[in-house]
C-alpha positions in Angstrom: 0.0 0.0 0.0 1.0 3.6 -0.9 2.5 6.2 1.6 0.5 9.3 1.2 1.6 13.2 2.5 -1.1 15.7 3.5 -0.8 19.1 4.3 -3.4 20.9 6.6 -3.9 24.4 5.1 -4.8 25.7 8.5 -2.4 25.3 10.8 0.2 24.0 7.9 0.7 20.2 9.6 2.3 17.4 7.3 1.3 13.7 8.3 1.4 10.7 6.4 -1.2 7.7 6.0 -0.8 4.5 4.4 -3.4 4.1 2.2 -5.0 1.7 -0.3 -5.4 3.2 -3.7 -8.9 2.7 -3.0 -9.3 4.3 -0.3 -11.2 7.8 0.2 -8.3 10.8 0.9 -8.5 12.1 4.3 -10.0 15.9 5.3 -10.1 16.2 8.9 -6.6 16.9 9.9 -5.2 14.9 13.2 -3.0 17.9 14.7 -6.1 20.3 14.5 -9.0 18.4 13.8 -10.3 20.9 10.7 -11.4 19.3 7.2 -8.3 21.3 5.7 -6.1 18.6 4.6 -4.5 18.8 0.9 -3.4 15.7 -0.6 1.1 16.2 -1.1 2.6 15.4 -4.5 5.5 14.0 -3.3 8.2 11.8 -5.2 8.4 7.8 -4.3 10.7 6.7 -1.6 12.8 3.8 -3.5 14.6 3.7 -6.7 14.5 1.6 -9.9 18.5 1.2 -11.3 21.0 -1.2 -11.6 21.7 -3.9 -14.1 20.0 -6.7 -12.2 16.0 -6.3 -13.1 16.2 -9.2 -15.2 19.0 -11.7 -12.9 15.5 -12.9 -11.2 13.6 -14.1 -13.9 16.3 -16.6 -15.4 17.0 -18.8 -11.9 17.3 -22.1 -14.1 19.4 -20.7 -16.7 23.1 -20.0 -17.1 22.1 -16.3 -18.5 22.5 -13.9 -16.1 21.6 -10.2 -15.9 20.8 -9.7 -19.8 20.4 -6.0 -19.7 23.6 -5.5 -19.3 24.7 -7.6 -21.9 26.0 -4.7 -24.3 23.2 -4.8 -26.4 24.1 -8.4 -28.3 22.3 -9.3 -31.2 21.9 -12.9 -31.2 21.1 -12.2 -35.4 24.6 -11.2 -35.6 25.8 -14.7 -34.4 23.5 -16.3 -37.9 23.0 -14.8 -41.0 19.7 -13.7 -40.2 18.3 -10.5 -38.5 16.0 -9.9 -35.8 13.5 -7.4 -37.0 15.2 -4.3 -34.6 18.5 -4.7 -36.0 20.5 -5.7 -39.2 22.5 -9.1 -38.9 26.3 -8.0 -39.5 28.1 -10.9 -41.4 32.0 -11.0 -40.7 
């Protein structure tokens, strides 16, 4: 479930509430208790990098982390192409 910020506009409070997507936003602010709260557009708290998004998804192969597999063309290994890419013959 999502981490919501609000921000009261009375008395200017920030409080968090985990949330299901579903789930109604809140009004009545808990520092206060007036229906002033403002739902915060706030950036996510974790991080999508690194060359390891696909190491999971091949546990019973011997290929590992394909994304960072400087952009091999397996057409380039046969003398046809892939549809992205032209084969280069040698």
């Amino acid at each position: 479930m999502p981490i919501y910020e609000y921000q009261c506009e009375q008395c200017a409070e920030v409080t968090e509430a985990i949330q299901k997507f579903s789930d109604a936003p809140l009004s009545d602010c808990p520092a206060c208790g007036q229906p002033a709260l403002q739902k915060l557009l706030s950036a996510p708290a974790f991080r999508l990098k690194g060359g390891g998004w696909y190491e999971t998804d091949f546990k019973g192969s011997s290929k590992k982390n394909l994304s960072s597999s400087d952009n091999h063309c397996p057409a380039k290994d046969s003398k046809s192409s892939c549809g992205g890419c032209p084969a280069t013959s040698d």
